[in-house]
N, CA, C and O atoms as a GROMACS GRO file, in nm:
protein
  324
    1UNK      N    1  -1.578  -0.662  -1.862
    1UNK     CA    2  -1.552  -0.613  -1.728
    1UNK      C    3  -1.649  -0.674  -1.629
    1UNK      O    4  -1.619  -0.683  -1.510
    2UNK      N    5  -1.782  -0.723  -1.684
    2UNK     CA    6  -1.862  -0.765  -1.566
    2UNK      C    7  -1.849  -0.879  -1.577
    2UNK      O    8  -1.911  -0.922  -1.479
    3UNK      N    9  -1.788  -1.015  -1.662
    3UNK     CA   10  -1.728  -1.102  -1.655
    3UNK      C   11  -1.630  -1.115  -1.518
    3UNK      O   12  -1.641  -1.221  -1.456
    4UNK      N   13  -1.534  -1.015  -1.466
    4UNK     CA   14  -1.421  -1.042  -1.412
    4UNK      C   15  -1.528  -1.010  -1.256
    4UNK      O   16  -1.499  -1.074  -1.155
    5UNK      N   17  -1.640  -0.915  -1.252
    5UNK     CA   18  -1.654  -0.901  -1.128
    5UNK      C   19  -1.795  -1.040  -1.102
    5UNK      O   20  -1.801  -1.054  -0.979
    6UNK      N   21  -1.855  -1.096  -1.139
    6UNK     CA   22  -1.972  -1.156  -1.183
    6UNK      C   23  -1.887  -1.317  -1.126
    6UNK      O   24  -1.957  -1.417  -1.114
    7UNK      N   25  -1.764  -1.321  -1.101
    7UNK     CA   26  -1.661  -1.416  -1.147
    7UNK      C   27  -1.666  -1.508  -0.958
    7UNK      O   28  -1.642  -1.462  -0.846
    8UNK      N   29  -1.695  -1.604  -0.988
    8UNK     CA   30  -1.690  -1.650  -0.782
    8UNK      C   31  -1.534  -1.681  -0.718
    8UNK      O   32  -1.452  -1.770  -0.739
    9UNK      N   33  -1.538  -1.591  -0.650
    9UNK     CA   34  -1.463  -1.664  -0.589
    9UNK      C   35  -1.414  -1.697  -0.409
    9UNK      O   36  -1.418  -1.608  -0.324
   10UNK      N   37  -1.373  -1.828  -0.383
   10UNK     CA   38  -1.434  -1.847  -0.285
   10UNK      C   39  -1.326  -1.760  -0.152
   10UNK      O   40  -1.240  -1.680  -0.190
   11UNK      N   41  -1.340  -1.781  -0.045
   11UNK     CA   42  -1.322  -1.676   0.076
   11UNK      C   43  -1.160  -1.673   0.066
   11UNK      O   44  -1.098  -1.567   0.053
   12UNK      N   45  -1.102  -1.795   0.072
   12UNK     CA   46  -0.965  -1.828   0.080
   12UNK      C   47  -0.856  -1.782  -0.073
   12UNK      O   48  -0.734  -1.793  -0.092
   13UNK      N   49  -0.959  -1.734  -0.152
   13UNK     CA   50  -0.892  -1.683  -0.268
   13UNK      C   51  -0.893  -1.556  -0.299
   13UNK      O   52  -0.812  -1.502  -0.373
   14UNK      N   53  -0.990  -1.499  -0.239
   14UNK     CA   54  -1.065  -1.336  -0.215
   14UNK      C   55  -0.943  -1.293  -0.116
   14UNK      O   56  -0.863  -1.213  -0.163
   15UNK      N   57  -0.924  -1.334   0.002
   15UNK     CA   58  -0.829  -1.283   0.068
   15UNK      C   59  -0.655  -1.314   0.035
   15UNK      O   60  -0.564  -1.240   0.070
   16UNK      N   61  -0.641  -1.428  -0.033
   16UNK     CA   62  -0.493  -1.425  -0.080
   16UNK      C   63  -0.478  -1.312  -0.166
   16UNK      O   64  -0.369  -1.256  -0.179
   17UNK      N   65  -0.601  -1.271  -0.237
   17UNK     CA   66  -0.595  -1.198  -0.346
   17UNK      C   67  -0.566  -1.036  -0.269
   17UNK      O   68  -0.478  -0.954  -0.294
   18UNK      N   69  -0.660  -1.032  -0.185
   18UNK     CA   70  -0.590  -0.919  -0.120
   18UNK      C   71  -0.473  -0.892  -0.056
   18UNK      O   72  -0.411  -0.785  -0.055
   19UNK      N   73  -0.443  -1.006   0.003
   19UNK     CA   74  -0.271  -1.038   0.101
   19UNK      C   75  -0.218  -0.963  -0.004
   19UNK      O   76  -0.219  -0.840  -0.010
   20UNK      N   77  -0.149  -1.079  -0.128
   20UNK     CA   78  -0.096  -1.029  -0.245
   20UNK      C   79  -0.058  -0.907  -0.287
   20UNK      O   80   0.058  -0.865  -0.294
   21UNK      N   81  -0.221  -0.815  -0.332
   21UNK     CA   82  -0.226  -0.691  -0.343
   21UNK      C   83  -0.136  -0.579  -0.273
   21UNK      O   84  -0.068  -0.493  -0.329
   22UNK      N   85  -0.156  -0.612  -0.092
   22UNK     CA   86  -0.133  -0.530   0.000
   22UNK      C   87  -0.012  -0.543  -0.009
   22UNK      O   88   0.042  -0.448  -0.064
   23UNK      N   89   0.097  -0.675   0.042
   23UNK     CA   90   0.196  -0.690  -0.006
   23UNK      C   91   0.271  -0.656  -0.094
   23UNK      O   92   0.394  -0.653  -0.091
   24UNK      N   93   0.186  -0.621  -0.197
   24UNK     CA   94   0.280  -0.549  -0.335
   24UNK      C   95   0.252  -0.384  -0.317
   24UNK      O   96   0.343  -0.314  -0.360
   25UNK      N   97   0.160  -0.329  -0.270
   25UNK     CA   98   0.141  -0.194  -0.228
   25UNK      C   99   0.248  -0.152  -0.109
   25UNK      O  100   0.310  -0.046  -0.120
   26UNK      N  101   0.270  -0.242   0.009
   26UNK     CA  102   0.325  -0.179   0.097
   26UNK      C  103   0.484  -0.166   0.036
   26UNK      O  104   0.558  -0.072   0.067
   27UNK      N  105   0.529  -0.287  -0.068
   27UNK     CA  106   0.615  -0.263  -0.121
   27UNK      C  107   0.689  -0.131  -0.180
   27UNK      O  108   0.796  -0.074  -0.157
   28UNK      N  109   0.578  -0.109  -0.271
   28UNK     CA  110   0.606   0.018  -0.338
   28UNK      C  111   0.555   0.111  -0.286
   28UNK      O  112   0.592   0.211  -0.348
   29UNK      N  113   0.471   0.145  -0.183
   29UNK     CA  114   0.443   0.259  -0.135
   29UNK      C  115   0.627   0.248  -0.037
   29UNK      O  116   0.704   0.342  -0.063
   30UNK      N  117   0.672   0.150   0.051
   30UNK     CA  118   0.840   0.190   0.092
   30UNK      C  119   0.926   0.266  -0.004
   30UNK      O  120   0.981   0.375   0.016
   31UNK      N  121   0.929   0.148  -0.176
   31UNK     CA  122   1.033   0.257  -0.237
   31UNK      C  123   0.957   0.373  -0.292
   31UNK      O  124   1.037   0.467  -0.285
   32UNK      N  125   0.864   0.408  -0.334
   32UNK     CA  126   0.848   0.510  -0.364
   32UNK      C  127   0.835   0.633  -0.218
   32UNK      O  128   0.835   0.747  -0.265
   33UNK      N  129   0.829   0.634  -0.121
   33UNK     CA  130   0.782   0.711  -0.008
   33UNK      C  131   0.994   0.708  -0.044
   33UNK      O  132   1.053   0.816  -0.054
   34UNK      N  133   1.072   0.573  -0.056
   34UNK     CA  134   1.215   0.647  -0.014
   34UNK      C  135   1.264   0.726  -0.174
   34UNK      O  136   1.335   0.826  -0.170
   35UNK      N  137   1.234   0.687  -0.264
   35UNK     CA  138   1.236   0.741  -0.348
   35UNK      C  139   1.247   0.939  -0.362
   35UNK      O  140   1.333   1.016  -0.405
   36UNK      N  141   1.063   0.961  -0.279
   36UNK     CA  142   1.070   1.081  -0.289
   36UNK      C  143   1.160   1.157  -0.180
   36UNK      O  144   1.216   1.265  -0.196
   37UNK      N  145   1.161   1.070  -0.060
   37UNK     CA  146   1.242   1.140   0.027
   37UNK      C  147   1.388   1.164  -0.014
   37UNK      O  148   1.443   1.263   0.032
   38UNK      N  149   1.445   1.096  -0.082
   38UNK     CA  150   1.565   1.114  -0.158
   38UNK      C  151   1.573   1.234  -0.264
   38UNK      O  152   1.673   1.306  -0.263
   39UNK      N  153   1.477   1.254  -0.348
   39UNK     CA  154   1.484   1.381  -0.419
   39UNK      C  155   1.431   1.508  -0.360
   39UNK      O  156   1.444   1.612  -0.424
   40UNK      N  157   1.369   1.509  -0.237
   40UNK     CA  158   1.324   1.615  -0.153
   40UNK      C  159   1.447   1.668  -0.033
   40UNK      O  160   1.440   1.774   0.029
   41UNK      N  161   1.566   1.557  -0.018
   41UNK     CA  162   1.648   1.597   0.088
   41UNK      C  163   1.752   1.640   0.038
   41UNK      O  164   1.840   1.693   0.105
   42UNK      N  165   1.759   1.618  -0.150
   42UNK     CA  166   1.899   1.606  -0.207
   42UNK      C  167   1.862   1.739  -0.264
   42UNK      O  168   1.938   1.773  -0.354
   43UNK      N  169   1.776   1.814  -0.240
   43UNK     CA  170   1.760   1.998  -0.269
   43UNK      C  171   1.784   2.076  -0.156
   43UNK      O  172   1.798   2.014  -0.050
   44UNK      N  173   1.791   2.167  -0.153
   44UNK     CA  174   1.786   2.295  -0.081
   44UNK      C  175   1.703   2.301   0.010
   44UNK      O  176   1.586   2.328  -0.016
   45UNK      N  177   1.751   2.274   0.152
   45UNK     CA  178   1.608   2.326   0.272
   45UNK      C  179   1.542   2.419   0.215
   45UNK      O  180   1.436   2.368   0.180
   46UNK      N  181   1.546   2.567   0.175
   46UNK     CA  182   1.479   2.624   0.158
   46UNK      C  183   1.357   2.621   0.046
   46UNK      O  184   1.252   2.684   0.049
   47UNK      N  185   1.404   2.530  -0.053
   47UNK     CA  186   1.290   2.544  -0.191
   47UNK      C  187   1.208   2.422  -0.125
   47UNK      O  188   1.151   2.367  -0.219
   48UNK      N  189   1.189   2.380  -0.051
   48UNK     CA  190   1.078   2.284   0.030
   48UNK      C  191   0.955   2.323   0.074
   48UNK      O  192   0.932   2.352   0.192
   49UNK      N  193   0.858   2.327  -0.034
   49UNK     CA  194   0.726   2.309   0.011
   49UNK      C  195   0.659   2.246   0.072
   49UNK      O  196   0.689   2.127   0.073
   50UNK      N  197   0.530   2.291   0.157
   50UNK     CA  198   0.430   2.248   0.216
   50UNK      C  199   0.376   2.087   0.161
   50UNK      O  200   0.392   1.975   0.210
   51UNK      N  201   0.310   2.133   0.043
   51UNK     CA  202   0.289   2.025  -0.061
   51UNK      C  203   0.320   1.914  -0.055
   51UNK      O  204   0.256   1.809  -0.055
   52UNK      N  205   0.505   1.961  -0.044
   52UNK     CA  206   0.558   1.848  -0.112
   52UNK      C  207   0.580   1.745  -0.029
   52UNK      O  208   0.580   1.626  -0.060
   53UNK      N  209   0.609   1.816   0.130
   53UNK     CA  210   0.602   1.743   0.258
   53UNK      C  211   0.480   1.669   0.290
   53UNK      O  212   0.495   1.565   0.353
   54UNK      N  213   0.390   1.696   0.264
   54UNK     CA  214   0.257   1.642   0.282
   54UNK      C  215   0.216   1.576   0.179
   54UNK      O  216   0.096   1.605   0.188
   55UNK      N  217   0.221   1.518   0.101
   55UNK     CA  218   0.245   1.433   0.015
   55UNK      C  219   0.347   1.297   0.040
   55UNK      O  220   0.296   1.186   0.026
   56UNK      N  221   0.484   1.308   0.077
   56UNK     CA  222   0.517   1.222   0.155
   56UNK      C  223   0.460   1.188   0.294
   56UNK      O  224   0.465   1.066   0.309
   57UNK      N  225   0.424   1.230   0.368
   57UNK     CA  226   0.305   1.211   0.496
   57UNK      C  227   0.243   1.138   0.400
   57UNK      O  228   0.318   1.054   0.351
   58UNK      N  229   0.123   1.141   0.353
   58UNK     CA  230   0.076   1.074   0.287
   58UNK      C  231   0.074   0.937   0.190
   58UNK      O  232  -0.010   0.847   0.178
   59UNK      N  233   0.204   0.959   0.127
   59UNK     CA  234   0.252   0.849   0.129
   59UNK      C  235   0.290   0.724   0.206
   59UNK      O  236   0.278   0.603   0.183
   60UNK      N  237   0.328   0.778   0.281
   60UNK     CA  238   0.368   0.692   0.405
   60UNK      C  239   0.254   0.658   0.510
   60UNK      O  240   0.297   0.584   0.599
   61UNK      N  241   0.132   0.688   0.522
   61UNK     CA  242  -0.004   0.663   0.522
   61UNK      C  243  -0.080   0.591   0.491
   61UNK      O  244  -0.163   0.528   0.557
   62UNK      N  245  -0.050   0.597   0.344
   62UNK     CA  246  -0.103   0.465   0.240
   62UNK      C  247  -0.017   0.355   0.232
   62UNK      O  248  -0.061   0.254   0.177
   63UNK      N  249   0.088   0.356   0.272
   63UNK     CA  250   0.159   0.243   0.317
   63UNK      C  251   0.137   0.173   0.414
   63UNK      O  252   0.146   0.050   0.408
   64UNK      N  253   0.090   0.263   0.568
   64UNK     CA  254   0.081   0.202   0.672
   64UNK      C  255  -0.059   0.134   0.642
   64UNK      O  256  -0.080   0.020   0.680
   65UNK      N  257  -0.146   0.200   0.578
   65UNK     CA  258  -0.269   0.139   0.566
   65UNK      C  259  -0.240  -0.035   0.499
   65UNK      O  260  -0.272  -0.138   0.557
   66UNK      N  261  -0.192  -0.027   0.401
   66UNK     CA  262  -0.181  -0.176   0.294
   66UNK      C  263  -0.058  -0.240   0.413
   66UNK      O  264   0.002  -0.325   0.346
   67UNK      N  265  -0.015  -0.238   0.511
   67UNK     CA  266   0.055  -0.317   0.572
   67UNK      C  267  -0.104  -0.349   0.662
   67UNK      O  268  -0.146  -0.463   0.677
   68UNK      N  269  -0.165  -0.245   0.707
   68UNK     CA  270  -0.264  -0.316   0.830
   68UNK      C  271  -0.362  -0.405   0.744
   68UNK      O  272  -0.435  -0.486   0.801
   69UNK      N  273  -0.364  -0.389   0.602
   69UNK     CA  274  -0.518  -0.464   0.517
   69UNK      C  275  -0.386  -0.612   0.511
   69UNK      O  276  -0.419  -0.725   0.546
   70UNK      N  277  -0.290  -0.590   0.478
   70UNK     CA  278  -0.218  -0.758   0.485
   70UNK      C  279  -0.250  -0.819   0.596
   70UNK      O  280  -0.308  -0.927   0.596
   71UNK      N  281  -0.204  -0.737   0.736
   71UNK     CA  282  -0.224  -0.832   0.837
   71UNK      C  283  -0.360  -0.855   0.851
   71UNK      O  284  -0.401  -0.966   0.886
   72UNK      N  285  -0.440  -0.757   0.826
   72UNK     CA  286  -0.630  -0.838   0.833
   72UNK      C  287  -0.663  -0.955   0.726
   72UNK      O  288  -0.761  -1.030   0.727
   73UNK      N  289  -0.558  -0.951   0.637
   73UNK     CA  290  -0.617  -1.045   0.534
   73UNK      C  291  -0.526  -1.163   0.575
   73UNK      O  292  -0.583  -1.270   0.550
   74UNK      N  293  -0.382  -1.183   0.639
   74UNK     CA  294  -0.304  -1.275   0.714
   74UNK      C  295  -0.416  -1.392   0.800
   74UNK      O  296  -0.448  -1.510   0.785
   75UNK      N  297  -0.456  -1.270   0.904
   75UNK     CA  298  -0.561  -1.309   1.002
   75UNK      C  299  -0.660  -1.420   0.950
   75UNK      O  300  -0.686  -1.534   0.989
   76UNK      N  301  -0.703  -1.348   0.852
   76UNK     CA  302  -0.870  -1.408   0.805
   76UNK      C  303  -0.834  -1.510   0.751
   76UNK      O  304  -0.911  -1.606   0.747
   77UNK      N  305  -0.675  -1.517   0.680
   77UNK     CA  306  -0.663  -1.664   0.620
   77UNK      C  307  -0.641  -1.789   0.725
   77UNK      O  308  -0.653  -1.908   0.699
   78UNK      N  309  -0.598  -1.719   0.871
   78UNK     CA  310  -0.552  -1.806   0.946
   78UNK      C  311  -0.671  -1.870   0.977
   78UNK      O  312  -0.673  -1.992   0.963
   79UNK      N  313  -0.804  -1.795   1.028
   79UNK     CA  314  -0.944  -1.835   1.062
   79UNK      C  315  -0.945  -1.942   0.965
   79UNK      O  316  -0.898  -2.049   1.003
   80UNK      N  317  -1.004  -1.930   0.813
   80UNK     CA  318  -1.067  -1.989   0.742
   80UNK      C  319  -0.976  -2.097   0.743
   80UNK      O  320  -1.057  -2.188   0.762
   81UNK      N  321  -0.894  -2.138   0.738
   81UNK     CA  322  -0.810  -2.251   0.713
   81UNK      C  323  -0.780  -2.359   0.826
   81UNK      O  324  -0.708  -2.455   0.802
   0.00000   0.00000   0.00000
């Protein structure tokens, strides 16, 4: 494990590596955020918890976040290059 962090790498690979990441997060934070909204709308208004609503908020949170770390890591590749 301290092999992989101990490991160099340089600015332009550090941030693809994050692009990447974020890119694949904002991905699945979409289907999963539509995912749950699909099994939360396809029940009963009434058996709808607090919880469960706020949890999708949340979801959809951590999505918006890994879309703004792509475009900072977009950015930084544009600088360095």
């Amino acid at each position: 494990m301290t092999a992989i962090f101990s490991h160099r790498m340089t600015a332009s690979l550090r941030y693809r590596t994050v692009l990447v990441l974020a890119v694949l997060s904002f991905y699945g934070g979409i289907g999963a955020s539509l995912t749950w909204a699909y099994v939360l709308y396809s029940r009963e208004a009434p058996n709808l918890d607090s919880k469960v609503t706020t949890i999708l908020v949340l979801m959809l949170a951590l999505t918006g976040v890994s879309f703004l770390m792509a475009r900072f890591a977009k950015k930084r590749l544009r600088t360095i290059a």
